[in-house]
Structure formats: C-alpha cells, structure tokens
PyMOL CGO cylinders between C-alpha atoms (Angstrom):
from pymol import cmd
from pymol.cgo import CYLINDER

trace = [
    CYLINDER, 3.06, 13.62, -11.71, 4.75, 11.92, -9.50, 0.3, 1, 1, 1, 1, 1, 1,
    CYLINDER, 4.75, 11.92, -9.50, 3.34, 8.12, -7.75, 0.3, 1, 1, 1, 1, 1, 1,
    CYLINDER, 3.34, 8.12, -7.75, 0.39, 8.21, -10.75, 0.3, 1, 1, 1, 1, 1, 1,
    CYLINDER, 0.39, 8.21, -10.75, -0.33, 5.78, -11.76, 0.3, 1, 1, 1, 1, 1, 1,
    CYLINDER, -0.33, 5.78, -11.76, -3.18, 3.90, -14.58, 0.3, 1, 1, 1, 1, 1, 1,
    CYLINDER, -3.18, 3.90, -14.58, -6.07, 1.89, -12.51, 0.3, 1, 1, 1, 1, 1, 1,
    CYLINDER, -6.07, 1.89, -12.51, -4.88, -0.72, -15.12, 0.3, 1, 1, 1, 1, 1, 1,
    CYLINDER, -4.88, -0.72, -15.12, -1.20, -1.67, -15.26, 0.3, 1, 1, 1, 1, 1, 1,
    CYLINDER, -1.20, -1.67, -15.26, -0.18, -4.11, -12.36, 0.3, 1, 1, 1, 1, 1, 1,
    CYLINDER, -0.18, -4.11, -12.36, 3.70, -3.87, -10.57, 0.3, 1, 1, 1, 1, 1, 1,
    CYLINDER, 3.70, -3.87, -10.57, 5.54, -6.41, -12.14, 0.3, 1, 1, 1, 1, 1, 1,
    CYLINDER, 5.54, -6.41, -12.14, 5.88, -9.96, -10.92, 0.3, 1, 1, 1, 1, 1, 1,
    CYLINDER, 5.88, -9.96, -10.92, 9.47, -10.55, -9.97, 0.3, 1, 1, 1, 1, 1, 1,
    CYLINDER, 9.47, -10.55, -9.97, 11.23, -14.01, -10.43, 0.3, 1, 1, 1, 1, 1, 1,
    CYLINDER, 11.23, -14.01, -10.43, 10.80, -14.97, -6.89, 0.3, 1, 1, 1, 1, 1, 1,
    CYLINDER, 10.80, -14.97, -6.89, 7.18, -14.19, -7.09, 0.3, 1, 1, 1, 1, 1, 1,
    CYLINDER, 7.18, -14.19, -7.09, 6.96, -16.03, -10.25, 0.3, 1, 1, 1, 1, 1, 1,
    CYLINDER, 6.96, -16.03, -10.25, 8.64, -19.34, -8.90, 0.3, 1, 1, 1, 1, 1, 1,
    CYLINDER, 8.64, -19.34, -8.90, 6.95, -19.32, -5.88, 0.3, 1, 1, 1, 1, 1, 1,
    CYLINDER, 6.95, -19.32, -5.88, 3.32, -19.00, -7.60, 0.3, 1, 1, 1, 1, 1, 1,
    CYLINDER, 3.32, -19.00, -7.60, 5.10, -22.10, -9.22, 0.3, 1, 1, 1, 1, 1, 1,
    CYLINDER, 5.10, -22.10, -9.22, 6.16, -24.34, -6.68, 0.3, 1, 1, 1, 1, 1, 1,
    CYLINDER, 6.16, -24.34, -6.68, 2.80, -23.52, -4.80, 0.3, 1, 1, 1, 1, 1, 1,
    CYLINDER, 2.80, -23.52, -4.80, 0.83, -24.60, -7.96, 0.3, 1, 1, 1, 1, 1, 1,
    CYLINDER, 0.83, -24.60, -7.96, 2.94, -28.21, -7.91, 0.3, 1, 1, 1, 1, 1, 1,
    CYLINDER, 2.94, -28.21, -7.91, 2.87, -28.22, -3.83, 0.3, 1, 1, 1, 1, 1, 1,
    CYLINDER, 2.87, -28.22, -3.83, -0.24, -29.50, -3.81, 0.3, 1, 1, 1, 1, 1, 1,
    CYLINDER, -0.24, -29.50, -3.81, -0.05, -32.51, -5.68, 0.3, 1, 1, 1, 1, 1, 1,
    CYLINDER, -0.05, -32.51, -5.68, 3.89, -33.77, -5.40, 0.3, 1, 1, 1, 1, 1, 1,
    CYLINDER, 3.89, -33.77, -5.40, 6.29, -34.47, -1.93, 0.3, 1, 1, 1, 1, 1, 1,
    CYLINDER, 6.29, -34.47, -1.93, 8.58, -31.46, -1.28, 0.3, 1, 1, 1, 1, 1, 1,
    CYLINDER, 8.58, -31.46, -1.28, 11.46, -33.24, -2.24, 0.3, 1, 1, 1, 1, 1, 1,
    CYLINDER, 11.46, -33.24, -2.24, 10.16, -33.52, -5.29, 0.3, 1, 1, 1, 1, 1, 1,
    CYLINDER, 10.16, -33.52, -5.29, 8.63, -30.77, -6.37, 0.3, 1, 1, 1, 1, 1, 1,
    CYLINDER, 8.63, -30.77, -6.37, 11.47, -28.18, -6.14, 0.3, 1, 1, 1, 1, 1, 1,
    CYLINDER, 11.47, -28.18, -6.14, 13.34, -30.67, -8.82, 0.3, 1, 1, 1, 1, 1, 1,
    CYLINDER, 13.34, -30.67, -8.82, 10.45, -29.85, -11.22, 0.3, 1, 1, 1, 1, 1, 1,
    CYLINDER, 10.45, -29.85, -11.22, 10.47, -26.17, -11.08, 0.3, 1, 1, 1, 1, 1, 1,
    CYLINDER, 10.47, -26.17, -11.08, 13.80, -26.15, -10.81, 0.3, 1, 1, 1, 1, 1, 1,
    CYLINDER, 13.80, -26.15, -10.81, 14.16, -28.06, -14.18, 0.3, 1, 1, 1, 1, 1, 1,
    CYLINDER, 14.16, -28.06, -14.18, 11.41, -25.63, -15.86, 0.3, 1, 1, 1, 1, 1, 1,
    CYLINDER, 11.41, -25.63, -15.86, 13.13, -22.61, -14.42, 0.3, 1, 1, 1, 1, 1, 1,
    CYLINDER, 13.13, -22.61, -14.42, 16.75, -24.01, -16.26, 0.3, 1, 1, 1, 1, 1, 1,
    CYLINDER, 16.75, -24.01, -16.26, 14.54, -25.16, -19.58, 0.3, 1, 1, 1, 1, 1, 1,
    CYLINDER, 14.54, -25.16, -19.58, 13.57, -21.59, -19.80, 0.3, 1, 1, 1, 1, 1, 1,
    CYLINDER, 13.57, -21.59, -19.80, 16.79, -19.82, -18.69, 0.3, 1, 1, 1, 1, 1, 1,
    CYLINDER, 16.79, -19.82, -18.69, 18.54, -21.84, -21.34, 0.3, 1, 1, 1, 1, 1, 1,
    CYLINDER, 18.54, -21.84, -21.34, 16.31, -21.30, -24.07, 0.3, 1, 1, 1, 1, 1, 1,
    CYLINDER, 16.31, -21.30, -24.07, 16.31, -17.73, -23.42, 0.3, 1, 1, 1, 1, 1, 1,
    CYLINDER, 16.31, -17.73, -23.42, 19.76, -17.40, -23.51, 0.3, 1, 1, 1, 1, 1, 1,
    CYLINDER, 19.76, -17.40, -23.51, 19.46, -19.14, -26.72, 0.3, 1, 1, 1, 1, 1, 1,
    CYLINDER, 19.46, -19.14, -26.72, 16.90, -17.08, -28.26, 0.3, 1, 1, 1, 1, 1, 1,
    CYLINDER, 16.90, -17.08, -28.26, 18.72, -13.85, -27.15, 0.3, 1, 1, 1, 1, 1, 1,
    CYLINDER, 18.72, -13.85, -27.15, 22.19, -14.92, -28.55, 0.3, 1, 1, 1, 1, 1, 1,
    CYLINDER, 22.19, -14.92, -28.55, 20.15, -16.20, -31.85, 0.3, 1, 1, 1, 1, 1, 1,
    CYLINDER, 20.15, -16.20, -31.85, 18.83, -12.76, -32.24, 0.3, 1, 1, 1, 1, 1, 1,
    CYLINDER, 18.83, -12.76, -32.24, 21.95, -10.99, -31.87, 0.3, 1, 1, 1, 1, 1, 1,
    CYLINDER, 21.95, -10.99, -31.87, 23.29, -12.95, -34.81, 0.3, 1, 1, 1, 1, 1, 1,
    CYLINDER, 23.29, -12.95, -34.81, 20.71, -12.66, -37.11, 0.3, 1, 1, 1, 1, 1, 1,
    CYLINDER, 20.71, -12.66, -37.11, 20.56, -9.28, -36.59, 0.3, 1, 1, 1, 1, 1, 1,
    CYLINDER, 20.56, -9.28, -36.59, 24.20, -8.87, -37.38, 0.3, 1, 1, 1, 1, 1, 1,
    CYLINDER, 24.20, -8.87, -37.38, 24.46, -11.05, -40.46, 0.3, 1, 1, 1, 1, 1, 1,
    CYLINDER, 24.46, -11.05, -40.46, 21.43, -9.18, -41.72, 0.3, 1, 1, 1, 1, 1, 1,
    CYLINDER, 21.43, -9.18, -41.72, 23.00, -5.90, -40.94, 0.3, 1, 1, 1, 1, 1, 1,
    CYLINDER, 23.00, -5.90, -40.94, 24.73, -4.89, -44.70, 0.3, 1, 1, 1, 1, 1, 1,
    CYLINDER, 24.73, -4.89, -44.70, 26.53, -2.26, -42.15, 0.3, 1, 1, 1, 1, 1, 1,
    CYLINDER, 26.53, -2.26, -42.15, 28.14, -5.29, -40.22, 0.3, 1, 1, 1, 1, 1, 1,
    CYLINDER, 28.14, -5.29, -40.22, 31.16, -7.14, -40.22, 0.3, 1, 1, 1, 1, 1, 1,
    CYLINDER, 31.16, -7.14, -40.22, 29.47, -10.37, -40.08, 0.3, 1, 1, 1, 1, 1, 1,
    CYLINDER, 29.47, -10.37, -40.08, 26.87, -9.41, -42.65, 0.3, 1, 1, 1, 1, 1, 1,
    CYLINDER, 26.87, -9.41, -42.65, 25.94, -12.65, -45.00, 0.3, 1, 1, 1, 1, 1, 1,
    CYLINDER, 25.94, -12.65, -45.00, 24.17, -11.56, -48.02, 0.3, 1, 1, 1, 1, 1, 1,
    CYLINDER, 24.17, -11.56, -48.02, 22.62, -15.24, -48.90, 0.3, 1, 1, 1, 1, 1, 1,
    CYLINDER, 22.62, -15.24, -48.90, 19.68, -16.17, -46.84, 0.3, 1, 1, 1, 1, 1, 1,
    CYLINDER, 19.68, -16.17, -46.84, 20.03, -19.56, -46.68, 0.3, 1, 1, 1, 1, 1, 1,
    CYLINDER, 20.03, -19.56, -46.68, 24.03, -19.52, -45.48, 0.3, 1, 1, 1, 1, 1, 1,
    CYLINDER, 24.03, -19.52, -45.48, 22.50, -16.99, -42.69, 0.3, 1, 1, 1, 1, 1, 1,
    CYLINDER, 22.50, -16.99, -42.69, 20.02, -19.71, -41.88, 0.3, 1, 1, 1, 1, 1, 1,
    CYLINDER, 20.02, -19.71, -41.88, 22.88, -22.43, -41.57, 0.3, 1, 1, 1, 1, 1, 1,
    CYLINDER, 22.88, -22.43, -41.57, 25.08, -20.38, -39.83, 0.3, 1, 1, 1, 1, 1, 1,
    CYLINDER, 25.08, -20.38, -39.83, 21.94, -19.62, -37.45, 0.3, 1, 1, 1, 1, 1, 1,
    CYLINDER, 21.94, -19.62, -37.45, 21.36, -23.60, -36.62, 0.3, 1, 1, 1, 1, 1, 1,
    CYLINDER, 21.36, -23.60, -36.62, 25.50, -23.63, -35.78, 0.3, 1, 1, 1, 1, 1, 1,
    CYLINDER, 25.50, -23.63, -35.78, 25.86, -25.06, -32.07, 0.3, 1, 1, 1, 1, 1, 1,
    CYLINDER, 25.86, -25.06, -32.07, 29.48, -23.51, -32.45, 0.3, 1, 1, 1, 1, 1, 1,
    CYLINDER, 29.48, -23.51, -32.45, 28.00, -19.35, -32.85, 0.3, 1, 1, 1, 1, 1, 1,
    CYLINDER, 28.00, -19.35, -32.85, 26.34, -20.47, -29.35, 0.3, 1, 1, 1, 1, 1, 1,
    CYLINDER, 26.34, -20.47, -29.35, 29.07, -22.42, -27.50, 0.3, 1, 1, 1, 1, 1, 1,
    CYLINDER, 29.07, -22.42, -27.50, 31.67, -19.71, -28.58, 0.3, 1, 1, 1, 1, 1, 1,
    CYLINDER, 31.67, -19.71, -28.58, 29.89, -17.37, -26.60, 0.3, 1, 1, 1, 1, 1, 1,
    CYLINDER, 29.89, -17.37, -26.60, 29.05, -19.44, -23.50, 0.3, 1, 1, 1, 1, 1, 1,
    CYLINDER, 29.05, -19.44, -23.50, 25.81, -20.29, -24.43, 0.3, 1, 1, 1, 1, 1, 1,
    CYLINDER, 25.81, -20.29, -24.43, 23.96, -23.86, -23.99, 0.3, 1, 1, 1, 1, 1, 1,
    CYLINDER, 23.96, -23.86, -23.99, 23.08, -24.83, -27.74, 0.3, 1, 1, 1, 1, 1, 1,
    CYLINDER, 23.08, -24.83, -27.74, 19.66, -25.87, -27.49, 0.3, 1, 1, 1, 1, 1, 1,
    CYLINDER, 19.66, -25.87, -27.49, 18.43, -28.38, -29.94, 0.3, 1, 1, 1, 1, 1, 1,
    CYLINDER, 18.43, -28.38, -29.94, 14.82, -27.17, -32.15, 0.3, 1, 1, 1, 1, 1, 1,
    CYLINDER, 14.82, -27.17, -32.15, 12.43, -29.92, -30.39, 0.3, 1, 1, 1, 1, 1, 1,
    CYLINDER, 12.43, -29.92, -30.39, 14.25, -28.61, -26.96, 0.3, 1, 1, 1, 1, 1, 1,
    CYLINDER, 14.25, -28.61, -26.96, 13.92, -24.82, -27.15, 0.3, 1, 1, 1, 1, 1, 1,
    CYLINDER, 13.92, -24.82, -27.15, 11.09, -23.11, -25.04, 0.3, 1, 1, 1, 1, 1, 1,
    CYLINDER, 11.09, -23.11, -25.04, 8.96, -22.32, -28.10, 0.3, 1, 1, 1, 1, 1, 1,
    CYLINDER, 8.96, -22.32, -28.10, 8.41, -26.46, -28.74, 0.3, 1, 1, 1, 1, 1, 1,
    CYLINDER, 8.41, -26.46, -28.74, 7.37, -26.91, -25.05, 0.3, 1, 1, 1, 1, 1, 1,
    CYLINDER, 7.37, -26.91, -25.05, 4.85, -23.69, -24.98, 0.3, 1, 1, 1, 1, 1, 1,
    CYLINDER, 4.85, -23.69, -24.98, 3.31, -25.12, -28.19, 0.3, 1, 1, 1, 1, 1, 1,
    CYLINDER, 3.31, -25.12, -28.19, 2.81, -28.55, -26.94, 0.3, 1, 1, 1, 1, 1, 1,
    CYLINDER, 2.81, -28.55, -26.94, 2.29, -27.30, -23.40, 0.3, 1, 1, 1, 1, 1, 1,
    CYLINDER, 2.29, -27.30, -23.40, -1.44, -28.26, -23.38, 0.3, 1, 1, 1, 1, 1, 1,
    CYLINDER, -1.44, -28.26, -23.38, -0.75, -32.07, -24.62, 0.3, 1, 1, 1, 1, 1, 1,
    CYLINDER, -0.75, -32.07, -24.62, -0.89, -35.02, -22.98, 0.3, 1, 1, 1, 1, 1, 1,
    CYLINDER, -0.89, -35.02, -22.98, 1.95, -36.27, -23.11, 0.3, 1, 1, 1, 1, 1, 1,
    CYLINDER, 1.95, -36.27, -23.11, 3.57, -32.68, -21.61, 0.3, 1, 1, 1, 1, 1, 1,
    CYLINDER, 3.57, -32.68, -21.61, 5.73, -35.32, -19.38, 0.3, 1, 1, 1, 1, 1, 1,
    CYLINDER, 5.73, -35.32, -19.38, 7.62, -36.57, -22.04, 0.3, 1, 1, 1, 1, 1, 1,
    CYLINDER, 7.62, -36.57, -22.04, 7.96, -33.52, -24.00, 0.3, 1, 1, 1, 1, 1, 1,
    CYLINDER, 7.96, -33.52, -24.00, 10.26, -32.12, -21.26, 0.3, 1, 1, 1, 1, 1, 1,
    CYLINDER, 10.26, -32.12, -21.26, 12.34, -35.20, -20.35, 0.3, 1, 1, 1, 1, 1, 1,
    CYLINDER, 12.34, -35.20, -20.35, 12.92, -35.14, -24.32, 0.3, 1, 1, 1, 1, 1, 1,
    CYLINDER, 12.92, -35.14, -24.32, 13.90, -31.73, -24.14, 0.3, 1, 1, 1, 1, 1, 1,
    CYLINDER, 13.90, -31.73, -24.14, 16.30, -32.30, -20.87, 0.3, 1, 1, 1, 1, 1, 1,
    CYLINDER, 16.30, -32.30, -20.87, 17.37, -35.25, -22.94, 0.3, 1, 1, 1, 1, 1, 1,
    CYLINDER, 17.37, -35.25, -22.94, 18.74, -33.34, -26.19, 0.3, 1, 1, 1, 1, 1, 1,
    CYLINDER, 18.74, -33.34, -26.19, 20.16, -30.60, -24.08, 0.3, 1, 1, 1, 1, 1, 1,
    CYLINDER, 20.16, -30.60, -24.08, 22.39, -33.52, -22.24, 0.3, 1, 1, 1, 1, 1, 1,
    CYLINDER, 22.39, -33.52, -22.24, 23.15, -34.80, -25.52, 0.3, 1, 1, 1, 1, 1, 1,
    CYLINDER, 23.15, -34.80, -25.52, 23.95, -31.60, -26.98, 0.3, 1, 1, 1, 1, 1, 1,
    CYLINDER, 23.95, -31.60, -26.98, 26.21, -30.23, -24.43, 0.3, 1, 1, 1, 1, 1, 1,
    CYLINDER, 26.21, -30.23, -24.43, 28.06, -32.96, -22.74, 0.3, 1, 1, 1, 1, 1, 1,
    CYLINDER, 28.06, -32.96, -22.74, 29.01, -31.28, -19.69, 0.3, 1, 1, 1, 1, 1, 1,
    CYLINDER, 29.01, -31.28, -19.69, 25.79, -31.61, -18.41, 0.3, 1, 1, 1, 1, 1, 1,
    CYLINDER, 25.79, -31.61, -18.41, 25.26, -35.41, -18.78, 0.3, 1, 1, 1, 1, 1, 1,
    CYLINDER, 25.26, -35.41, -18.78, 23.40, -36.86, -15.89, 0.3, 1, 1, 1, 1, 1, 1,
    CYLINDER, 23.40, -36.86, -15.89, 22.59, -33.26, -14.43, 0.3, 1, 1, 1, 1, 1, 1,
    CYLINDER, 22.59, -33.26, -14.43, 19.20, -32.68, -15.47, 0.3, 1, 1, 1, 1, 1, 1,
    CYLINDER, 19.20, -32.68, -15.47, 16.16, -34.31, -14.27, 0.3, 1, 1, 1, 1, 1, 1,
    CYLINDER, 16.16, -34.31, -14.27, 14.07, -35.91, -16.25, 0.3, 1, 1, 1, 1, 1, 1,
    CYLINDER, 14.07, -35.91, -16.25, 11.51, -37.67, -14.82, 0.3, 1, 1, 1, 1, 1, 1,
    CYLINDER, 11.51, -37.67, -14.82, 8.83, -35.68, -15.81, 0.3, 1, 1, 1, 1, 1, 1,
    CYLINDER, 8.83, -35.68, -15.81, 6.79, -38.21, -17.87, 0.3, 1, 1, 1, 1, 1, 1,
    CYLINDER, 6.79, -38.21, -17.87, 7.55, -40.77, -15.57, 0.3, 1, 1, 1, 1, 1, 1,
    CYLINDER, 7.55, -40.77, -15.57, 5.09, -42.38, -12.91, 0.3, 1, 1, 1, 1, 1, 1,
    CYLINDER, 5.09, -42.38, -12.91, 6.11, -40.26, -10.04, 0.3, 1, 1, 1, 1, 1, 1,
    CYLINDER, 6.11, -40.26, -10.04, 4.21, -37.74, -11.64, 0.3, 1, 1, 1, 1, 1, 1,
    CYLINDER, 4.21, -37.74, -11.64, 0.54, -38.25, -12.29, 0.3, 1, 1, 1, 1, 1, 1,
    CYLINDER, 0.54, -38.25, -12.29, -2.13, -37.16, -14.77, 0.3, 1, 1, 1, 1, 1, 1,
    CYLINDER, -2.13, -37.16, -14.77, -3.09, -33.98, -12.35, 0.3, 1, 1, 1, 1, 1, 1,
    CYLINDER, -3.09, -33.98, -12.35, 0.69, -33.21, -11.78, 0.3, 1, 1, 1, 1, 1, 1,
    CYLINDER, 0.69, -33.21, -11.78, 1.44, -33.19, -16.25, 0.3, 1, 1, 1, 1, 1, 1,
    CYLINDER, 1.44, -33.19, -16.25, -1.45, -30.94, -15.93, 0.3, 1, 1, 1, 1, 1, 1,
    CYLINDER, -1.45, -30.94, -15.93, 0.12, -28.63, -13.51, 0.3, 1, 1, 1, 1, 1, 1,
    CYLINDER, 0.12, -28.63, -13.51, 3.26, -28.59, -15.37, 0.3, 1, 1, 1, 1, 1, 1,
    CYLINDER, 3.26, -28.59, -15.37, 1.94, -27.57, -18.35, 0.3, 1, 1, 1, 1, 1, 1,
    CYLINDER, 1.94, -27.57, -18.35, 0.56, -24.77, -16.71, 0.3, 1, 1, 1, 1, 1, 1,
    CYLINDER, 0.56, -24.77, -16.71, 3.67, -24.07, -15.39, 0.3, 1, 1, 1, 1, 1, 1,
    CYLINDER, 3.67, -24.07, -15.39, 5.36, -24.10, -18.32, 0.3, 1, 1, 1, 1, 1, 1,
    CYLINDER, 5.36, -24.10, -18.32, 3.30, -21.68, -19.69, 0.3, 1, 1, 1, 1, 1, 1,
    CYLINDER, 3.30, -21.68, -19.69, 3.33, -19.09, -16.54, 0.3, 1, 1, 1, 1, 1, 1,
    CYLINDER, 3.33, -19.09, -16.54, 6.71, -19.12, -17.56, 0.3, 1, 1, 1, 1, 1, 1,
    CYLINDER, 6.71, -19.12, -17.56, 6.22, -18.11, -20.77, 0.3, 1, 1, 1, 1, 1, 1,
    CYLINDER, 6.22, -18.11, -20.77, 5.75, -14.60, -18.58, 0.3, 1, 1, 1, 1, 1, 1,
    CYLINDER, 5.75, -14.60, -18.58, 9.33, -14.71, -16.89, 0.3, 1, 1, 1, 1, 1, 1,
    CYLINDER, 9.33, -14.71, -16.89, 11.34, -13.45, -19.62, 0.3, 1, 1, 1, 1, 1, 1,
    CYLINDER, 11.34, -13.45, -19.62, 14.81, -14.23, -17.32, 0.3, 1, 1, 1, 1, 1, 1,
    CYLINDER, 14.81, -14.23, -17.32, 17.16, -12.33, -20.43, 0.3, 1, 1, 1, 1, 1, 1,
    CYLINDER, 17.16, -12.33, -20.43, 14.59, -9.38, -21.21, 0.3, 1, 1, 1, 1, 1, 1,
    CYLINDER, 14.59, -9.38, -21.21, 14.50, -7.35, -18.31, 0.3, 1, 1, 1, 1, 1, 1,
    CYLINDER, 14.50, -7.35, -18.31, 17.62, -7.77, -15.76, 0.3, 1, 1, 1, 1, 1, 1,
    CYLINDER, 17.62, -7.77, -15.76, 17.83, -5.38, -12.66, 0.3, 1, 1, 1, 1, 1, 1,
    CYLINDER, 17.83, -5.38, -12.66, 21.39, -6.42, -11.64, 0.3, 1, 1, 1, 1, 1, 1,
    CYLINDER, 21.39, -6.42, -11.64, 21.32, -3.80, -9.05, 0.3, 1, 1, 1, 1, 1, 1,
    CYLINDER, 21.32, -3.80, -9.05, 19.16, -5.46, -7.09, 0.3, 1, 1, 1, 1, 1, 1,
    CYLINDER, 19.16, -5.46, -7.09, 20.05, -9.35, -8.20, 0.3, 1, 1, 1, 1, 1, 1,
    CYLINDER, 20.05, -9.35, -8.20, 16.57, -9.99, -9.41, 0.3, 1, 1, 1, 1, 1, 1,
    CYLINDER, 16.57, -9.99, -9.41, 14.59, -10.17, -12.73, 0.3, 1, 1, 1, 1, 1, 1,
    CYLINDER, 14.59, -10.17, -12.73, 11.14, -8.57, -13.63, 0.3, 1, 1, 1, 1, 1, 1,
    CYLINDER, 11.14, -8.57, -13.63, 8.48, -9.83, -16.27, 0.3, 1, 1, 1, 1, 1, 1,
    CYLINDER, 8.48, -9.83, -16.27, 8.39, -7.49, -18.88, 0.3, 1, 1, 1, 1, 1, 1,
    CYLINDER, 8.39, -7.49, -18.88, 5.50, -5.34, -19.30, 0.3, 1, 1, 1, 1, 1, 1,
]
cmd.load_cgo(trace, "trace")
C-alpha cells in the first residue's frame, strides 16, 4: 500500500541534518570560527575511517574467498596483508593507523581525555600519509577547548557513529543517509 508506513520507523537523518545537529551541539560552548574546525575534523576522522573499513572489508572478503584470485589460504599472511598501508594507498584510500581508526575513538569516546585521543588520531593519519602534513587540526585536547566542550565532542563523536558516509550513498541527489 502505497505512503504506509510503521508508527515506528523514523525518515532517515541525512548528512546535513546530521552535521548540523553537530555543529549546534558545539555552538553553544565554542566561537564560530572555531567550532566548524571541530566538526569538520570529526566529519574527515569518520569519512576516512570509513573508507578504511570499507576497503578492509573488500579485501578480506576476497582473500577469504577460495573462489578468488586473491584468495590466501593462511590466516595469518591474510592478517598481514590486511594491516598493509600499500592494499589501501593502491586504491586511493587514506591508510589509517589502529589507535586512529573510528572504532578506537567510539571506544574511548566517553574518556576524559577524548581531546587528546583525536589530536593523536589526526596526528598518525599526518604521519601516515604525508600529503596531509599540517592539514588537519588538532587542537582538540588543547586549552581552547574546555572540560564541557571534550564532553560535547565525545558526544559528537559518537552521533557519528550513526552517519555511516560509505554505507548508504544516494549520488543522485549528492547526499548520504544513515542507514536504517
């Protein structure tokens, strides 16, 4: 039947929506000139990670694939090959370093020290992938941001744990949804 729908699903929150729930969460307690720097480094922390994690899953999927050309019968070579920045890089993907990748920052999202655990992050990424050196801002542990603001971007980080950016593209229309 056409327009049904359940009483409980909800439309899905597109990436504007998402980022501007954001930068309305961090409005509050930084300068505008500030505070589109922070969501803008979350947004590209999470955009790289998931480009990461989607490229990563395409590969072990094909050297664990017997049918496949690339298939690796030994576990642990599959696991080395996995952790090899050039399988990334060769595809024009950012090779994002373990303590950098968006999994790290959702499970230490809640700690104190939230701050540091993304200029870390923006820190290895530089280091990894020298083309970016001096791009990425990382002044999230820093004293421009207080206590309340760490807070807020931690929650932020994990509202963003609902923008899958690679999982649901609608290039017609330019935009992303969350997935369902």
């Amino acid at each position: 039947m056409a327009g049904a729908r359940k009483a409980s699903s909800k439309p899905a929150k597109s990436l504007e929506a998402t980022l501007w729930a954001a930068a309305d969460k961090l409005r509050g307690n930084l300068e505008a000139s500030e505070y589109k720097h922070v969501v803008l480094g979350l947004v590209f922390l999470k955009y790289v990670s998931d480009a990461f994690t989607a490229r990563r899953l395409e590969l072990q999927a094909a050297l664990a694939d017997p049918a496949s050309d690339d298939h690796i019968p030994s576990q642990a070579r599959r696991k080395r090959i996995l952790e090899s920045r050039d399988e990334y890089t060769s595809h024009n993907v950012f090779w994002v370093p373990p303590r950098a990748r968006w999994e790290h920052l959702l499970d230490n999202a809640k700690q104190p020290g939230i701050g540091q655990y993304l200029d870390e992050a923006m820190d290895l990424i530089e280091h990894e992938n020298p083309r970016l050196k001096g791009v990425l801002p990382k002044y999230f542990g820093d004293e421009l941001l207080a206590v309340d603001d760490q807070v807020v971007a931690a929650s932020t980080v994990r509202e963003h744990e609902l923008l899958g950016l690679h999982e649901q593209p609608d290039p017609q229309h330019g935009s992303y949804t969350r997935p369902a």
